[in-house]
C-alpha positions as CSV (number, residue, x, y, z in Angstrom):
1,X,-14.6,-21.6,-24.5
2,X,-11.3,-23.4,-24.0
3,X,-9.8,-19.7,-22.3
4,X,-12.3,-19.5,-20.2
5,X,-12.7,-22.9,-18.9
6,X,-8.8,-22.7,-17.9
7,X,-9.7,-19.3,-16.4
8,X,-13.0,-21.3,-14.3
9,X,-10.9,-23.7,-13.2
10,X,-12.8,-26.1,-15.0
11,X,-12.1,-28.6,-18.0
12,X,-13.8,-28.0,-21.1
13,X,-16.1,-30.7,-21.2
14,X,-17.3,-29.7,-17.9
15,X,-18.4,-25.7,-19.6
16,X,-19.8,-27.6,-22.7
17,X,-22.4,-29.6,-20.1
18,X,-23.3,-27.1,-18.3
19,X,-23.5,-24.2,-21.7
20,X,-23.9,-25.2,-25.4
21,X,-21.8,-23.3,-26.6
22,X,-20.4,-19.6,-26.3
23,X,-23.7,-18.0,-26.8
24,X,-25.7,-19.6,-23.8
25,X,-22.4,-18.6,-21.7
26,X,-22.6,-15.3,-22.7
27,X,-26.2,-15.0,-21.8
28,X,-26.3,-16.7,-18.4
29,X,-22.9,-14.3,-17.8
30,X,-25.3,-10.6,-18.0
31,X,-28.1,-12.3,-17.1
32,X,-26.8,-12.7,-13.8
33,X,-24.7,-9.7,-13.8
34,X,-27.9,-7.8,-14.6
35,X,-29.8,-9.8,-11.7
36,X,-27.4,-8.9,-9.3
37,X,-27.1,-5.4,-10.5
38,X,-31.4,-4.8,-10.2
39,X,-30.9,-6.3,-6.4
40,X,-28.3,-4.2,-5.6
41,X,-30.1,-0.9,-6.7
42,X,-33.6,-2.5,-5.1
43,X,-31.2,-2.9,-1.7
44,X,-30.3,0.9,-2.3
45,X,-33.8,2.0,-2.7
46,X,-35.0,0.2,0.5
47,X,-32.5,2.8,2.6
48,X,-33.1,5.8,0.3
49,X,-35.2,7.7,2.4
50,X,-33.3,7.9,5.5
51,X,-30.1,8.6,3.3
52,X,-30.5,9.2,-0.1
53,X,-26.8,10.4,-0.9
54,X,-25.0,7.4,0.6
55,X,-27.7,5.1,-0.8
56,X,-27.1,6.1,-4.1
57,X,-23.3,6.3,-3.6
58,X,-23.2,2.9,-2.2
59,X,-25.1,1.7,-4.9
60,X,-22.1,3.4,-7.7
61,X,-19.3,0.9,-5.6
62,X,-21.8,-2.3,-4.9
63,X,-22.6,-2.2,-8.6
64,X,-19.4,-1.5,-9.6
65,X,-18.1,-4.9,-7.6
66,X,-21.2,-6.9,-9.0
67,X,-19.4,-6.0,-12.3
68,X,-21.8,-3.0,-13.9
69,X,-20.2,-2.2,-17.2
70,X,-17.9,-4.9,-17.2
71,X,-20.1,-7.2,-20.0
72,X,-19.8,-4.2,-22.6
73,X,-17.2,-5.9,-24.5
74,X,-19.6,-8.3,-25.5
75,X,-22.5,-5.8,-26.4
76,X,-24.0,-6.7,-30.5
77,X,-21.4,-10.4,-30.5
78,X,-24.5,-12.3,-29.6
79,X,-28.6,-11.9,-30.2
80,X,-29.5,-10.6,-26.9
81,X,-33.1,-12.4,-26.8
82,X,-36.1,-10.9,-25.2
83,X,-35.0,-12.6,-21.6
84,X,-32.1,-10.5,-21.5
85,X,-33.8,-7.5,-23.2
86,X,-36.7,-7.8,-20.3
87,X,-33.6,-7.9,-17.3
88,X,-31.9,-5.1,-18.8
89,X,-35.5,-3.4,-19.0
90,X,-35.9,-4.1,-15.1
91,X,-32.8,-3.3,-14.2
92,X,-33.0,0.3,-16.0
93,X,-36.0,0.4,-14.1
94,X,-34.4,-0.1,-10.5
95,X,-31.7,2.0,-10.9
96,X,-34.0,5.1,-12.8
97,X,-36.2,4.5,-9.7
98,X,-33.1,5.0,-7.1
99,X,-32.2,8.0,-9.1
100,X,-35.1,9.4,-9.1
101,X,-35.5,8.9,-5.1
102,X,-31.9,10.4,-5.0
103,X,-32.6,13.7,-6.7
104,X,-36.5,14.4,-5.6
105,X,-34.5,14.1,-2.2
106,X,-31.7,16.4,-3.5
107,X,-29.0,14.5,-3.0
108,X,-28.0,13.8,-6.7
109,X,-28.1,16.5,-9.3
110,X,-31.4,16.4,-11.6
111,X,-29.8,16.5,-15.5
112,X,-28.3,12.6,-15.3
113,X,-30.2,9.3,-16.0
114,X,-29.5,6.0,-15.5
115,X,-28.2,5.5,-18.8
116,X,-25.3,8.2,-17.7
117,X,-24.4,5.8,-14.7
118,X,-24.2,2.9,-16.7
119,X,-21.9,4.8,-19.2
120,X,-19.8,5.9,-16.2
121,X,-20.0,2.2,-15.6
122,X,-18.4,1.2,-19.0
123,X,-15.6,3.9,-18.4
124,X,-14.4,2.5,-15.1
125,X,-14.3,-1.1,-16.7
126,X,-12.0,0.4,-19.6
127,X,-9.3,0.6,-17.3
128,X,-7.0,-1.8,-18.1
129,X,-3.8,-1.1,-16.1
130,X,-1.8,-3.9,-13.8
131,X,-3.1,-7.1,-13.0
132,X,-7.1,-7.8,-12.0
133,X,-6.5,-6.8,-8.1
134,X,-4.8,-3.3,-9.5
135,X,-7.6,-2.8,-12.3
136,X,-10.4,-3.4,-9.3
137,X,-8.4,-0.9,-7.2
138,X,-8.4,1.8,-9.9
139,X,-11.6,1.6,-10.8
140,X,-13.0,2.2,-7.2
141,X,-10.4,5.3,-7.3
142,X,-11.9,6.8,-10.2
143,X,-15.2,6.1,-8.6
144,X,-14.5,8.1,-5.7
145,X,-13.3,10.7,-8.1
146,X,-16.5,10.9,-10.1
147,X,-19.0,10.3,-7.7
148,X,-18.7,13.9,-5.7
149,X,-19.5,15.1,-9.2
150,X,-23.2,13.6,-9.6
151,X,-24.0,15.2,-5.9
152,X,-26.5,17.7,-6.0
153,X,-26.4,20.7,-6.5
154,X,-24.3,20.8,-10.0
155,X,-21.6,23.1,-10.2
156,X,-23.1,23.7,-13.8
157,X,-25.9,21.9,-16.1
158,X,-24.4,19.3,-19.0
159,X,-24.6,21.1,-22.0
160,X,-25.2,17.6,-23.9
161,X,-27.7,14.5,-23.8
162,X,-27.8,11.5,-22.5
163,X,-27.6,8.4,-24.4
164,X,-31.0,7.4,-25.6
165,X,-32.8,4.5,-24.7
166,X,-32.6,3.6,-28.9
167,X,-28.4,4.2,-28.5
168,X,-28.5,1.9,-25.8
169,X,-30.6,-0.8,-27.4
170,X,-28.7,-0.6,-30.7
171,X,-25.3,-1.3,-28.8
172,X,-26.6,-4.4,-27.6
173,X,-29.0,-5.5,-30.4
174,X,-27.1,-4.1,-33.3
175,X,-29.0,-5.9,-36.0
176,X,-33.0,-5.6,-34.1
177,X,-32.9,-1.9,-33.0
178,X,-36.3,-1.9,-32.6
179,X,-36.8,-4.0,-29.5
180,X,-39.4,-2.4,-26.2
């Protein structure tokens, strides 16, 4: 707490009042990266019909910015709870539902799923090279890199699976897999 109070800007005391303790910080911290990331991909999905590639690719750098992937770290440190299991249902939801606008319009290719994005998600955010300004900066370059590569049609199909929706769950909720 002390770390990042000094990285807020803010005294201790002052993170204690407004969060319990490291838990509740946690929590409030991907709920609202979650939020953010479900309005982002409902934004997207509002101008997916008129163009679905550059809807779907402008979702891949807003998210990326609204910090998509960036909580991983913390995935299994904490009990998620049912309010952050129920966000990070919805926000599946939105994204799936952009995706799936993006490839009935043929835009994106047809063998990935959310749950690949989000994993290209946690990839960008495990760049760790120069300062924050330099890590943002290579992350949107790898971004542009990968991107090209979901755009329908595929050069090939993946030969593997996606995560699963139980692999994802378990991540988060390592000790109460079996959560909706």
């Amino acid at each position: 707490m002390a770390e990042i109070a000094t990285h807020a800007g803010v005294g201790v005391a002052s993170l204690y009042r407004r969060f319990a303790c490291k838990d509740d910080l946690v929590h409030h911290l991907c709920l609202n990266a979650m939020t953010a990331i479900t309005a982002t991909a409902q934004a997207a999905l509002a101008t997916a019909d008129q163009d679905p590639w550059n809807a779907f690719n402008d979702f891949l750098h807003t998210a990326l910015t609204v910090g998509a992937g960036s909580l991983t770290p913390l995935a299994g440190t904490f009990h998620a709870g049912q309010t952050l299991n129920n966000a990070a249902q919805d926000m599946y939801t939105a994204v799936g539902n952009l995706l799936a606008r993006a490839q009935a319009a043929g835009a994106v290719r047809n063998d990935i799923t959310a749950r690949d994005i989000f994993q290209i998600f946690e990839m960008l955010h495990a760049i760790y090279t120069g300062d924050t300004t330099r890590r943002e900066a290579l992350r949107r370059r790898y971004l542009q890199l990968i991107a090209p590569a979901l755009a329908a049609p595929a050069a090939a199909p993946l030969t593997e699976p996606p995560p699963t929706r139980q692999e994802t769950i378990a991540a988060w909720n390592p000790a109460h897999t079996d959560h909706p």
